[in-house]
Each structure stands twice: as structure tokens, then as C-alpha cells.
N, C-alpha and C positions, 0 to 999 in steps of 0.2 A: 806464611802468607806473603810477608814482605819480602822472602826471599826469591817466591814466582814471580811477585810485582819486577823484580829488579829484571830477572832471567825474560820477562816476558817483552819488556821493554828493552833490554839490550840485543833481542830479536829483534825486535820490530826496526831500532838502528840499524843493522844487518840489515834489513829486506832493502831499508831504504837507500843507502848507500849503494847495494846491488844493481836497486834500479837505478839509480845515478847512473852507476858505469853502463850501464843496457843504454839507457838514453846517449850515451857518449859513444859505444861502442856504434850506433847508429849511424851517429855524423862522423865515423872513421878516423875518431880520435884515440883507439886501441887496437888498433889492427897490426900490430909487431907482430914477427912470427912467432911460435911458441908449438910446441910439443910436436914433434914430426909433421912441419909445414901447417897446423893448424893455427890460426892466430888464438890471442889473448882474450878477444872479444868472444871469440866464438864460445870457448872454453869454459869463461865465467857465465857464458847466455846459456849455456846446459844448465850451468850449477844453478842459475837463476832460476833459472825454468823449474826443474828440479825442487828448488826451498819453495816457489809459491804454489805449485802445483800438491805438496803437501799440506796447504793451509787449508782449514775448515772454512774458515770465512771466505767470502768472495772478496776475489781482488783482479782489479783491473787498472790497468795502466796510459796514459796516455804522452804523448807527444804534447810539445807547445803550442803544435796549432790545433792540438784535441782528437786529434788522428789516435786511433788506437794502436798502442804496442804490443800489447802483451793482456790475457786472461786466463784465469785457473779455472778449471773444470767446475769450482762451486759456484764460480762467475756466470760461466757457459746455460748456469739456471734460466737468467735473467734477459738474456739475448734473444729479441725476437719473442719475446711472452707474453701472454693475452691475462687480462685479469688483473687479477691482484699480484703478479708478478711484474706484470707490465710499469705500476707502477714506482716497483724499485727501481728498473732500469731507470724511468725517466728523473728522480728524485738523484739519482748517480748521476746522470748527464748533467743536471744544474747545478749539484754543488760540484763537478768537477770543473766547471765555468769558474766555479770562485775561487776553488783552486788554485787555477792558473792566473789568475789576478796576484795569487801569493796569500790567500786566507786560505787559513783553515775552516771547515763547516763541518756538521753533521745533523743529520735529521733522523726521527724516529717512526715509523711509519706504522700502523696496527692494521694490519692483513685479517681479512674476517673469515680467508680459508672458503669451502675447509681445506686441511686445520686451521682453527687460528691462530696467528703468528702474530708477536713484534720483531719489528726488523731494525738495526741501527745501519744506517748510513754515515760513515765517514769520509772526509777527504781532505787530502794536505796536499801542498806543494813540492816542487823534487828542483830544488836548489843548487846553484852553482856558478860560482863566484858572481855572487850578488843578481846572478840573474835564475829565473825560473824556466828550466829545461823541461820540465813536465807535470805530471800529476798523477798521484795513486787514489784508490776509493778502496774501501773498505767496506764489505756487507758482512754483518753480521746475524746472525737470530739471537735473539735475551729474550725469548718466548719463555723459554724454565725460569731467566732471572726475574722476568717479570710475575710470572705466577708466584715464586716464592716468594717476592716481597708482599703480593695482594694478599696471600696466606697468612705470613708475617701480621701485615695491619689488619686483618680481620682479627688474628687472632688477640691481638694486643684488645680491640674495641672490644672483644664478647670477652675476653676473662676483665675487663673493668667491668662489666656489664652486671656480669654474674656475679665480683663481690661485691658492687656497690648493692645488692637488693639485700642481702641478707646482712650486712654490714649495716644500713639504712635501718633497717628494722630492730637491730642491736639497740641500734642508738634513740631510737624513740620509744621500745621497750624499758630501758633503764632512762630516761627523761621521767616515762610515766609512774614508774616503780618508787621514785624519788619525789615525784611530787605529790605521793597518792598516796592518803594514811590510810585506806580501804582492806584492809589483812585479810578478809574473803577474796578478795579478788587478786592480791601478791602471788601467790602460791601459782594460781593460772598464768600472772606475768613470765613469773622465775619458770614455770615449763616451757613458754614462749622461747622463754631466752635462750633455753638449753637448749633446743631444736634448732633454732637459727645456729649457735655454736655450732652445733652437730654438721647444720646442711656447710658453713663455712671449713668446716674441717676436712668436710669430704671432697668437696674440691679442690683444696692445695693438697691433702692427698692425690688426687686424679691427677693433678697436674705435674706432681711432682715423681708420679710412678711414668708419665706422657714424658715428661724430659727424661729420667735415667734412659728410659728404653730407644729414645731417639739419635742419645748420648751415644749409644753400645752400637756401635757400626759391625759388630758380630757378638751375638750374646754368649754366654758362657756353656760350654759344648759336653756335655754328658749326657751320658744312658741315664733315660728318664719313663718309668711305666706309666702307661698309657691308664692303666686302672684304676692308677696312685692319684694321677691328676684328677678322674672324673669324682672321683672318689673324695676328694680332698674339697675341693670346690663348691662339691655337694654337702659337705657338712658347712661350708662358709655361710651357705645360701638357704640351709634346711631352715635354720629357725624362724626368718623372714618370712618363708614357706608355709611352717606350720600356723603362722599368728594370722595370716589370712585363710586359711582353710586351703591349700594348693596343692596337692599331692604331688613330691619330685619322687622321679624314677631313674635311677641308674641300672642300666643294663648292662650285663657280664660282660666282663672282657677277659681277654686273655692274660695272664699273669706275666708271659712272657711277650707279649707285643708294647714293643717302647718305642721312642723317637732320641734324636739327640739335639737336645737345646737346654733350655734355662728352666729348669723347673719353676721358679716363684713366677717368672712371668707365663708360663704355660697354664699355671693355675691359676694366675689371675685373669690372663684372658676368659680363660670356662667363665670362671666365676662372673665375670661381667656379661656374661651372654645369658646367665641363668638367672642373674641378676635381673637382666633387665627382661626376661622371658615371664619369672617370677610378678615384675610390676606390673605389668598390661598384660596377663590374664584376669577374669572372675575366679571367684571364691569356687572350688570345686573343678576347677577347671586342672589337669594334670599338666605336668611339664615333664619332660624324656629327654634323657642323654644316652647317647651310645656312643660307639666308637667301630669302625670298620675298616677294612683295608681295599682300599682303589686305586687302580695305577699306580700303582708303585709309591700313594700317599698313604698315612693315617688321616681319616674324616673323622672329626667327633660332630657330630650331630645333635645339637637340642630344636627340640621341637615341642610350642606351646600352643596352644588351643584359642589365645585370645584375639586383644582386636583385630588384631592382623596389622598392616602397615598399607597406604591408601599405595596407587603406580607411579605416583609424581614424586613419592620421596624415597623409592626406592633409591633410587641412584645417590642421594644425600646425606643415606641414616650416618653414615661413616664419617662423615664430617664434622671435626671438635664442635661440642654446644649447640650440634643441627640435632633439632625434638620436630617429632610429629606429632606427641600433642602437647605443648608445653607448658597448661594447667594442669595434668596429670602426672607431667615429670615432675616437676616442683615438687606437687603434694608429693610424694612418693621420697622424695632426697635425692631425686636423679639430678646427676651435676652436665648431662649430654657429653659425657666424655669417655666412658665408658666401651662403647663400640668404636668410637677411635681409638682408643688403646688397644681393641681384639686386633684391628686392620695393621698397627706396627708391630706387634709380637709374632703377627703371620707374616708380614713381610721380614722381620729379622731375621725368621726361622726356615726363608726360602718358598715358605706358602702362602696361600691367599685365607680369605674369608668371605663368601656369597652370603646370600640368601635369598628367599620364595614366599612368599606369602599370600595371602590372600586376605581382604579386607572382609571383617565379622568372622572369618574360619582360623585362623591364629597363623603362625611366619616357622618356616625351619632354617636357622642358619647352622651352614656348615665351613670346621674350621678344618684347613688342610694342612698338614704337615708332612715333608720328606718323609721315609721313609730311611735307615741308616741304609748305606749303600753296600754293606754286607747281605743285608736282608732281603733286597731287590732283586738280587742275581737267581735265587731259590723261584720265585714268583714268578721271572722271565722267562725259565726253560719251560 
């Protein structure tokens, strides 16, 4: 990281320097000849043109008396723009005002779109010998850096959130155990306590299987049967199953249709979809898995019969420790981390994960997996 830090900044010297001479080459103070009657000026104003014309960021340049010199095509955004673009430009025109005084400034603007954006505005001065010859701006988007960090502190406040209740409860269980000579009623503590253990265990698991797999910028790549996973998953999830009355269904697959990813995490995603298919059905109510070939994906498919999920949280269930109903996750040992976990095992594995529901008639999610691209070619003729 500190090694791009250096590289990124020993560009940005480059640019500026560049434009230095672009600003000189202006008042015909490098106009020598050079390269079959071309000058010098000219020569470097390609190469110049050329480095910022490749830049992501908008960059725009000006003269000392704020005349513009030079703009890159991600500049060219901002020229003449109504909106919420409009207001970059004019946030670039005033700090390139301070600029030229010889400050540096920058401003961060939140575009409400759509899409919505943050936008960073920078500007420096373009110096020479002791006097300021011009000024650059810089636009940027940190719209991804700004969402990761909101991620980031969300994520920090809900896992304090989530050990401090069961954690809390630890400690006022054994307070009471201690101070309580009552031996009919220890026995119901010490089950208390275990359970809170339990729900506390399960989520530094979750969280601790959410980190490896976020870890693994490509997960470990082997022929993996498709039958093995439902299979396996379904015994994880069977005995949970049977102690409320749930009948789980795994449906036939083919012994030879596989995928290529990471088995534990292939089966732990299932398992967390049946998981949590298994909690928010009724007693009697079935749960189904299958598995299918579409598009050139594997679909496993479970589908449960309960509450369903209401149309407002559809968009949400995916997001760490977001519950739709969260007296019922609790009860249950649900840690809301679980269908987060399905969402990066499918994205590691090049697939997604939907789902459909309906509120009172029960939800099908379906998880999608490539297909090895041996097996693709057969399907396409």
C-alpha cells in the first residue's frame, strides 16, 4: 500500500511539473526547435495532454488570470451542467480562486443523483520561482470510499450491539447464580447461561466464517457435486428440523452435475438458507431443496412455506445483522449474519443470490453458481 502511496504521488509531481511547463510553454518560454521543426513546447503539450487525458479524476487547469488552459475528458462532465453536476463545477471555480492566491483547498460535495455520489474537489497552486503561474483542480468520486467506510461503522456498531446483549445477560445470570442460595431455580440459571454461551458462540462463528470468505479474493477451485452439497447441508440442518416438526426435502440430482468452488463454503451457504428457511416456517410446514441447470448456471433452490418476508425488506435481508423480525431471530439463535454470508460465497464463486416471497405464503431463494466452462459448451449447441 505504501508502495502505491509513493508511486501515486510521485505522479501527481509529474502532472504537475508538466503543467508547469504547459503554463511556460504558453508565455514562449520553450519554444526552441526540437524534433523536425517542431518545438519543445509543443512536444511536451502532447505528452501532457496525453498523461491527463488518461486520468480518472477530472482535471482542469487554469492560467493566472483563471483563464482556462487545459481539461480532460472526465472534466468535460462538469462544463456547462445542470444539477447536481452544476454544482461541482461552481465549487472548482471557487476553490481554484484560492488557489491562485497560492492555498491549497478542497471540498467534498454529496450529489443526491441519481446516483448518489460523493465528489472530492481539490486545488493547488502551480508555482514558479516564488511566483504562482496557475492552478490545477482535481474531481474526484469516493462515492465506493465513502460507502465502505459507512459499512465499515455500521458494521463496527451492530457486532458491539449484538455481543454486548448476550454478553450483558452472561453477567447478570452469574451475578444472580451467586447471589442466590435458591437450588430449584440454579439449574434454570445454568440453562440460561448456556444458551446465551451458545447464541455468543454462534456469532463470532458467523463472523468469523464473514471474515475468512471476504479474506479469499478467489476461493479454493475444485470439482464440487452438486448432490454432495444439498446433501450435506441437509443433514446440518435435519435435526433442528425434526425437533420442530418441519419436514426438509431434498430432491434428486444428478450425481454427475458439479460446480467449481470451495466446498465448506458451498455448504455452508445451503446450510444457512435452510437454516434460516427452517426458522420462520410453522410446525408442519415443508422445506425443499433442489438443484437445476439455467443458463449456463447451477440454481439450488430452497423453498419454505412460512412467513414470508414483508416488500420493504426485501431489498435489505442481505445485509449483516439486518432481521425482519428480530424477536423471532433472537428466539431462535439467529445471529442476522447468515444470508450475508449466502450473498459473499455467491459472489466469490462468480454468482449471485435472489429471492421471492410473499408475506403469510413462505419466500424461495435461489443460489446461482457458474457452471465449469467445460460443461457450458455441451448446453450451448
Amino acid at each position: 500500500m505504501i508502495v502505491a502511496l509513493v508511486a501515486a504521488l510521485g505522479f501527481l509531481v509529474f502532472t504537475i511539473r508538466s503543467l508547469r511547463r504547459e503554463l511556460r510553454r504558453s508565455s514562449g518560454e520553450l519554444d526552441e526547435p526540437f524534433d523536425r521543426g517542431r518545438t519543445r513546447g509543443e512536444v511536451e503539450r502532447e505528452s501532457l495532454a496525453g498523461t491527463v487525458a488518461a486520468f480518472e479524476d477530472g482535471v482542469v487547469v487554469v492560467d493566472a488570470r483563471g483563464n482556462e488552459v487545459m481539461r480532460n475528458a472526465a472534466g468535460e462532465r462538469f462544463r456547462g451542467a445542470r444539477h447536481a453536476d452544476a454544482l461541482v463545477e461552481d465549487a472548482m471555480r471557487t476553490l481554484l480562486v484560492s488557489a491562485l492566491r497560492g492555498e491549497r483547498a478542497e471540498r467534498e460535495l454529496q450529489l443526491f443523483g441519481p446516483p448518489r455520489e460523493a465528489v472530492l474537489v481539490r486545488t493547488a497552486p502551480l508555482w514558479r520561482r516564488n511566483r504562482v503561474i496557475g492552478a490545477v483542480a482535481f474531481v474526484r468520486d469516493v462515492s465506493e470510499l465513502r460507502r465502505i467506510e459507512s459499512v465499515r461503522r455500521d458494521f463496527v456498531a451492530n457486532v458491539s450491539h449484538e455481543l454486548k446483549t448476550p454478553i450483558g445477560a452472561l453477567s447478570l445470570l452469574a451475578e444472580t447464580m451467586a447471589a442466590g442460595n435458591d437450588a430449584p431455580v440454579n439449574p434454570q440459571l445454568a440453562d440460561r447461561v448456556q444458551h446465551e454461551a451458545d447464541r455468543l458462540g454462534h456469532i463470532v462463528d458467523d463472523l468469523l466464517d464473514l471474515s475468512l470468505i471476504e479474506a479469499q479474493e478467489r476461493p479454493t477451485r475444485e470439482p464440487v457435486p452438486v448432490h454432495l452439497v444439498l446433501h450435506e447441508a441437509a443433514e446440518r440442518v435435519r435435526g433442528a428440523a425434526d425437533a420442530v416438526g418441519i419436514p426438509l426435502s431434498v430432491a434428486p440430482v444428478a450425481t454427475d452435475l458439479d460446480v467449481t468452488g470451495d466446498r465448506s463454503q458451498l455448504v455452508s451457504a445451503v446450510t444457512n438458507l435452510l437454516d434460516n428457511a427452517v426458522k420462520y416456517s410453522e410446525s408442519g410446514q415443508p422445506v425443499e431443496v433442489d438443484a437445476a441447470v439455467e443458463d449456463g448456471n447451477v440454481c439450488i433452490s430452497v423453498r419454505d412455506h412460512g412467513i414470508g418476508i414483508p416488500s420493504r425488506d426485501l431489498e435489505r435481508i442481505f445485509e449483516r445483522f439486518y432481521r425482519v423480525d428480530r424477536a423471532r431471530s433472537r428466539a431462535t439463535g439467529g445471529t442476522g449474519l447468515g444470508l450475508s454470508i449466502v450473498r459473499h460465497v455467491a459472489q466469490a464463486h462468480g454468482g449471485d443470490v435472489t429471492v421471492e416471497s410473499v408475506e403469510g405464503e413462505g419466500s424461495t431463494f435461489r443460489f446461482r453458481v457458474p457452471l465449469p466452462s467445460a460443461k457450458k459448451l455441451p448446453e450451448a449447441s
